[in-house]
C-alpha positions in Angstrom: 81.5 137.6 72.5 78.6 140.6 71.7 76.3 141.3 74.1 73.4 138.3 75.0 70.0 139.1 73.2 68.1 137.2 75.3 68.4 136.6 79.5 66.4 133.4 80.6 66.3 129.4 81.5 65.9 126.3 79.6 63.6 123.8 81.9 63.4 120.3 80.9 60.9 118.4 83.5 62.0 119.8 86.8 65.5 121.3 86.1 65.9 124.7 85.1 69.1 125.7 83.0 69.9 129.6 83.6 71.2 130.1 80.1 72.3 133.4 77.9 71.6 133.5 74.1 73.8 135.1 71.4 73.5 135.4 67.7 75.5 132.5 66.0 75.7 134.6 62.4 76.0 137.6 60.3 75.6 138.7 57.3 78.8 140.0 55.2 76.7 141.4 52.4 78.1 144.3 51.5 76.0 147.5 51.8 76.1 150.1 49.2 75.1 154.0 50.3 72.6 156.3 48.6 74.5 159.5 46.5 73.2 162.4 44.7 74.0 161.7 40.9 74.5 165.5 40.2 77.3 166.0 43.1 78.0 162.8 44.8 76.9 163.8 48.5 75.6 161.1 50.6 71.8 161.0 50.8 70.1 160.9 54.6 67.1 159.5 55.2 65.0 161.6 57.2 61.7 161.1 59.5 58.9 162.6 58.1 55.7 164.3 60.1 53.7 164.9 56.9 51.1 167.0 59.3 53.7 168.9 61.2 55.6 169.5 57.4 59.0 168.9 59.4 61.6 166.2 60.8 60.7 163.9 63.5 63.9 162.7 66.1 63.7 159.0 67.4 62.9 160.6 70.9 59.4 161.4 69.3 59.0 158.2 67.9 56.4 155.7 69.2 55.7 152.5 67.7 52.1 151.4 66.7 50.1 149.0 64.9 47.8 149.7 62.1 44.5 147.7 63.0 42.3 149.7 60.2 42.9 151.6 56.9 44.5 154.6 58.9 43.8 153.8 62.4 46.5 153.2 64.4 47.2 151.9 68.5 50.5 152.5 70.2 51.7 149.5 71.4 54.6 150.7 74.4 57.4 148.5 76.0 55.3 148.2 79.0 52.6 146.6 76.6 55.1 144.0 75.6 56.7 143.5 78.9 53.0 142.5 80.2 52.3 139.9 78.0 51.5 136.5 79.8 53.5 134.6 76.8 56.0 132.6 79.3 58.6 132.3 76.9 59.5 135.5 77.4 61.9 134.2 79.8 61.7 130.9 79.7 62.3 128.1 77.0 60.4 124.9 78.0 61.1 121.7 75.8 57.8 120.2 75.1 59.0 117.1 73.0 61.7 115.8 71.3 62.3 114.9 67.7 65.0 113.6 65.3 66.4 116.7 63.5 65.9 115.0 60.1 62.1 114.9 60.6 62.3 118.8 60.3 62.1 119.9 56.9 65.3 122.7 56.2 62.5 125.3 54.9 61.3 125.7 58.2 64.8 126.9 59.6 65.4 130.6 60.1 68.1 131.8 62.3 70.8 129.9 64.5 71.9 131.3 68.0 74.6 129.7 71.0 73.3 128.8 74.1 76.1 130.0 76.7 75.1 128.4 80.7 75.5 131.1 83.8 77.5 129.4 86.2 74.7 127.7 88.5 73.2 126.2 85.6 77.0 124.3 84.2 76.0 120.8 85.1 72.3 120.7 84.1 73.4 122.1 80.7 76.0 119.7 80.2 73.7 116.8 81.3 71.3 118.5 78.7 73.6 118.6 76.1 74.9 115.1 76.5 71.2 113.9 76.6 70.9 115.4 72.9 73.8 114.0 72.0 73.6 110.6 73.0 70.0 109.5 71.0 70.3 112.3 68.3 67.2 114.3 68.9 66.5 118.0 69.4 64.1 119.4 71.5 61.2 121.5 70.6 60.5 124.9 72.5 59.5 128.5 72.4 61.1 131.5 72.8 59.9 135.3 73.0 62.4 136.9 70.7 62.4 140.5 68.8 58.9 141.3 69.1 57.6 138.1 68.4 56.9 134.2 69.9 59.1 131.7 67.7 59.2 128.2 67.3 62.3 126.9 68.2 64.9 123.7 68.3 67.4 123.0 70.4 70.2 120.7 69.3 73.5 119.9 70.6 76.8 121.7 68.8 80.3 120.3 69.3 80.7 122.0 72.3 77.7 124.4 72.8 73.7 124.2 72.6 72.3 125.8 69.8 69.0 127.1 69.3 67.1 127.0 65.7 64.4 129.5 65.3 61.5 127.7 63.1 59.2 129.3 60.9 55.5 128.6 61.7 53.8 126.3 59.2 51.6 129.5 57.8 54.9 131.2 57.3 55.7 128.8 54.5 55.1 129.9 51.0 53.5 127.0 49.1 55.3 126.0 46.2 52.6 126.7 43.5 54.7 124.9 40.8 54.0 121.8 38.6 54.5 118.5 40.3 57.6 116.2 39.2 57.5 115.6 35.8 56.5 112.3 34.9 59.0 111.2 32.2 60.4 107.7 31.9 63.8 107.6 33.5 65.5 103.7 32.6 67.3 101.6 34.9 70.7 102.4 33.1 70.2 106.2 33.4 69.5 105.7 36.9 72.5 103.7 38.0 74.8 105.4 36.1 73.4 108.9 38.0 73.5 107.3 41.5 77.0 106.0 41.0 78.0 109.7 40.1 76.3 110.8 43.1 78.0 108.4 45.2 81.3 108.6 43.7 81.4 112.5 44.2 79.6 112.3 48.0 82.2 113.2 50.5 81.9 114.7 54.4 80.3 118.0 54.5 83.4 121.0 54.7 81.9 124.9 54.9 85.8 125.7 54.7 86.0 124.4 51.3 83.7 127.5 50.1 83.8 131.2 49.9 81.6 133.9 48.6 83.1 133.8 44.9 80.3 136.7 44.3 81.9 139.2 47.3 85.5 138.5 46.3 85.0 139.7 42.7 83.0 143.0 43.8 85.6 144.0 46.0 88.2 143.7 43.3 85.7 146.2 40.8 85.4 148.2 43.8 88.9 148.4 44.7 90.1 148.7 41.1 87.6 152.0 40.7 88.8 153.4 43.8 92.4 153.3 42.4 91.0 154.2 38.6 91.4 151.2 37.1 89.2 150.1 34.1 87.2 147.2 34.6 87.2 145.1 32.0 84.0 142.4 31.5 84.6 139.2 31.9 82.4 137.0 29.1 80.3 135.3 30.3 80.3 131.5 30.3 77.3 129.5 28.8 75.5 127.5 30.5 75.7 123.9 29.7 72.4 122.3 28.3 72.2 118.5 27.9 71.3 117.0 24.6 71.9 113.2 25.3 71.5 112.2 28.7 73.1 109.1 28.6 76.2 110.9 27.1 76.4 113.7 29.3 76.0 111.1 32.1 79.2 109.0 30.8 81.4 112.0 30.3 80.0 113.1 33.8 81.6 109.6 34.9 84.7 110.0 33.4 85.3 113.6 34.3 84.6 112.1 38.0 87.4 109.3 37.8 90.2 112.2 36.9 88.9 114.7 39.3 88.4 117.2 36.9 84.9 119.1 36.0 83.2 117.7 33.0 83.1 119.2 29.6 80.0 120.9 28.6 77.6 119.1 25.9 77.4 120.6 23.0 74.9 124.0 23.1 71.3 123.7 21.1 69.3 126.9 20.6 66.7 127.4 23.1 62.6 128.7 21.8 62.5 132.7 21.9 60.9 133.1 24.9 60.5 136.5 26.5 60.2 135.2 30.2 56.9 137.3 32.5 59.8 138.7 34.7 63.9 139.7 34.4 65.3 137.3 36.7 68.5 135.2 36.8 69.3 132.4 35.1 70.5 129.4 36.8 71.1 126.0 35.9 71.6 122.8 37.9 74.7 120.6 37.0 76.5 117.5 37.8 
């Protein structure tokens, strides 16, 4: 287990939980380095004093906050240490709710709950309490720099904390609204039975980062001078008669096998504002 990120306690009415908190993910993007085109060195990136015209070390670094075009305070660790925010060191639950009332946007990053000694039974009673009538409770907590909204929910065998996003955080989704189009009753219960005939219990083992596995093979078959060869690329499927698409979706479902795309119809030329990927939705 890494090293805790955060040293505090969880109260809940009178009881206070001495609890450490540890990052529950990581990324496994894989991180590409900077090289000269001309000679393939590897390209630093250096500190810059643009008055000074030379490298700055981190010992000479201070951190600071731009308040006006140009004009700058230092904000020190003693400035932070200071603050009278008390979740700093401690994570009060002010309420509890059922996790479903919280929309998934406002999730941002998961960490474990580990108890120090002392605070064993509380924690467990905590966690039980959770448990038992399916709520999470609502709390703050001082973390990198910043005072987040948090949940804490019970885990198979641990608490975990959810840091939230704060409702002015949320981008709003400046897109049309639902298109109102006349869906009939067949088309409808012929989609739900599809839904419910392919629903099954949620397994994260079942998937893997298709996306990472093939770059490592381009990247491990340059390393040994292989040529990559492209792969074409399949089509995406566009549906021309729902109700057909819908059927073969159906039947595809019964043998376990994916269904067979529709047949393709030219799409209008049109050049889109930005480059961006194209993605499709299918089942």
């Amino acid at each position: 287990m890494p090293r805790p990120i955060w040293k505090g306690a969880i109260t809940f009415g009178m009881i206070s939980i001495p609890v450490k908190l540890f990052g529950a993910t990581e990324s496994k993007d894989l991180a590409f380095n900077n090289l000269h085109k001309t000679d393939k060195s590897r390209l630093k990136q250096k500190r810059w004093c643009p008055l000074d015209d030379r490298e700055v070390f981190q010992d000479e670094v201070v951190r600071a906050f731009e308040f006006s075009k140009d004009q700058y305070v230092e904000v020190t660790d003693e400035d932070l240490e200071a603050l009278p925010i008390p979740s700093k060191h401690t994570i009060e639950l002010t309420s509890f709710v059922k996790q479903t009332e919280i929309d998934p946007v406002y999730f941002e990053r998961t960490y474990y709950l580990e108890p120090e000694q002392i605070g064993a039974k509380p924690y467990a009673l905590l966690m039980r309490s959770l448990k038992t009538k399916q709520v999470c409770a609502v709390a703050k907590v001082a973390l990198r720099n910043k005072e987040s909204l948090c949940v804490l929910r019970a885990g198979e065998s641990v608490l975990m904390l959810e840091t939230l996003y704060y409702p002015d955080e949320i981008r709003t989704a400046d897109l049309p609204a639902e298109p109102e189009v006349l869906v009939s009753p067949q088309e409808l219960s012929m989609a739900l039975t599809l839904v419910e005939m392919l629903e099954e219990p949620f397994d994260p083992k079942k998937y893997h980062d298709g996306y990472r596995a093939a770059l490592l093979e381009v990247i491990e078959a340059k390393a040994n001078g292989q040529e990559v060869v492209a792969q074409p690329e399949v089509a995406l499927p566009k549906t021309v008669d729902l109700m057909a698409a819908l059927k073969a979706s159906l039947e595809a479902a019964k043998k376990g096998k994916p269904a067979a795309s529709e047949p393709a119809v030219e799409a209008p030329n049109v050049e889109p504002e930005e480059p961006e990927e194209e993605l499709a939705v299918a089942f």
